[in-house]
N, C-alpha and C positions, 0 to 999 in steps of 0.2 A: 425292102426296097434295095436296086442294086445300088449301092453308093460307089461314087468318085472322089479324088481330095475334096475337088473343087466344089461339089456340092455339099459334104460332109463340111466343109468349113464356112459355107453359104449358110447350110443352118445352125452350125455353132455362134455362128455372127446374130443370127436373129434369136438364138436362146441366149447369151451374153451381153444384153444389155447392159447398161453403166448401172441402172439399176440391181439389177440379178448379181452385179459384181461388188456391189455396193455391201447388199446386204450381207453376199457370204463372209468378204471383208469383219461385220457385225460381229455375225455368228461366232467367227473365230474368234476375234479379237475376247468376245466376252469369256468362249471357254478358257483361253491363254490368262487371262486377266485372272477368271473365277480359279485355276489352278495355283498362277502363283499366289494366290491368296491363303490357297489352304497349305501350300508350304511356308508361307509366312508364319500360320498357326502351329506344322510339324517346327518350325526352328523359335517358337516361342517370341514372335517378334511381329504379334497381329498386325502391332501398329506401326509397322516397318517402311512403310511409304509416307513421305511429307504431303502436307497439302497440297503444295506446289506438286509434285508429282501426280497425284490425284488429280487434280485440274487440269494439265495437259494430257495425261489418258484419259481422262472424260470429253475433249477436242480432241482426239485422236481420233477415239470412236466415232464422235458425231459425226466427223468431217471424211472416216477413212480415209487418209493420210499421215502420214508420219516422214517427218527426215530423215535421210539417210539412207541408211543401209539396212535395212532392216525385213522381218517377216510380211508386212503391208507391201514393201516392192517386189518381194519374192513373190507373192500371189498374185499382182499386177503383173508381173513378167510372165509366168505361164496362161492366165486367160488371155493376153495378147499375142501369145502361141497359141492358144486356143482359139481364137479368133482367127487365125492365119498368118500371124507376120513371122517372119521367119526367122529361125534363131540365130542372133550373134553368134555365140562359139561355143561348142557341145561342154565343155569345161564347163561356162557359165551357168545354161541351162542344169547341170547336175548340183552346181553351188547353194540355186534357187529351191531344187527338189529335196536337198539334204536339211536346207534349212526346214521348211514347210513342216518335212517328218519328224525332224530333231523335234519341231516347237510341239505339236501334237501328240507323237507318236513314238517319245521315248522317255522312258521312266528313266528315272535316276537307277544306276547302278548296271542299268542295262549299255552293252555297245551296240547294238542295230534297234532302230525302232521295231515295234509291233502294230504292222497297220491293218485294222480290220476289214473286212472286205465290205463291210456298209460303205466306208470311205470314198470306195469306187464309183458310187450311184452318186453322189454329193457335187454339185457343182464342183469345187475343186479339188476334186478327186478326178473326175473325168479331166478336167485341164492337167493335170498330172499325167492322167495316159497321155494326154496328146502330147506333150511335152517329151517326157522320155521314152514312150513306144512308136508314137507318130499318128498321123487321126488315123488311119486303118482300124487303131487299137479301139477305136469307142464303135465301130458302126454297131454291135451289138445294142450301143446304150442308146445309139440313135433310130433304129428301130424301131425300140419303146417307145421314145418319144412319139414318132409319126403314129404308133399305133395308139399310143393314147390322146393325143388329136382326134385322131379317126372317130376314138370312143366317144370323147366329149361333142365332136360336129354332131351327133348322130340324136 
């Protein structure tokens, strides 16, 4: 398909549901969760989160949300640049991307994350490109998308 912004971001709107945003929200939150967990086991301190803590990351998750300043706003800010709204201030938008990668995609002891290229197919991994490349960077991914429609109308 030949795409335009306007279109490329007309269907990013219809593949970014609150739902679709919701979930990936999930996903992450549980990998972030499930890692500090097991450095909690590397520093011998399994039981290192209070109840109370435990009960508002189990509301965090359910509700996807969280106060503040944190990774849950960092991914809410790039799909709503994925969706089209346009960036407050390039500074910002790279503040949002450092976190994302920081939280994922960087081992201890390393200085730049290591991001796999699976990451790019992932929901928010394509709002990443849009964010720091601009939607030009996904029509590749959107492509697939229409051709996998295609395949399932059929």
């Amino acid at each position: 398909m030949s795409w335009t912004k306007d279109k490329a971001y007309e269907k990013l709107q219809e593949i970014y549901t609150d739902k679709v945003m919701q979930d990936e929200k999930r996903r992450i939150f549980q990998q972030v969760y499930n890692h500090l967990h097991e450095h909690l086991d590397d520093l011998a301190v399994k039981s290192g989160l209070k109840e109370e803590s435990l009960k508002q990351l189990k509301f965090f998750k359910e509700y996807t949300f969280m106060p503040g300043d944190n990774l849950f706003q960092s991914m809410r800010y790039v799909f709503l640049l994925a969706r089209g709204e346009r960036e407050r201030e390039p500074q910002e938008t790279s503040q949002h991307l450092s976190r994302i990668y920081r939280a994922l995609f960087q081992p201890a002891g390393l200085k730049n994350p290591y991001i796999p290229e699976s990451f790019w197919k992932t929901p928010l991994g394509v709002a990443c490109s849009v964010a720091e490349d601009g939607v030009e960077s996904v029509y590749p991914v959107l492509d697939e998308v229409i051709e996998a429609e295609a395949f399932e109308s059929h």
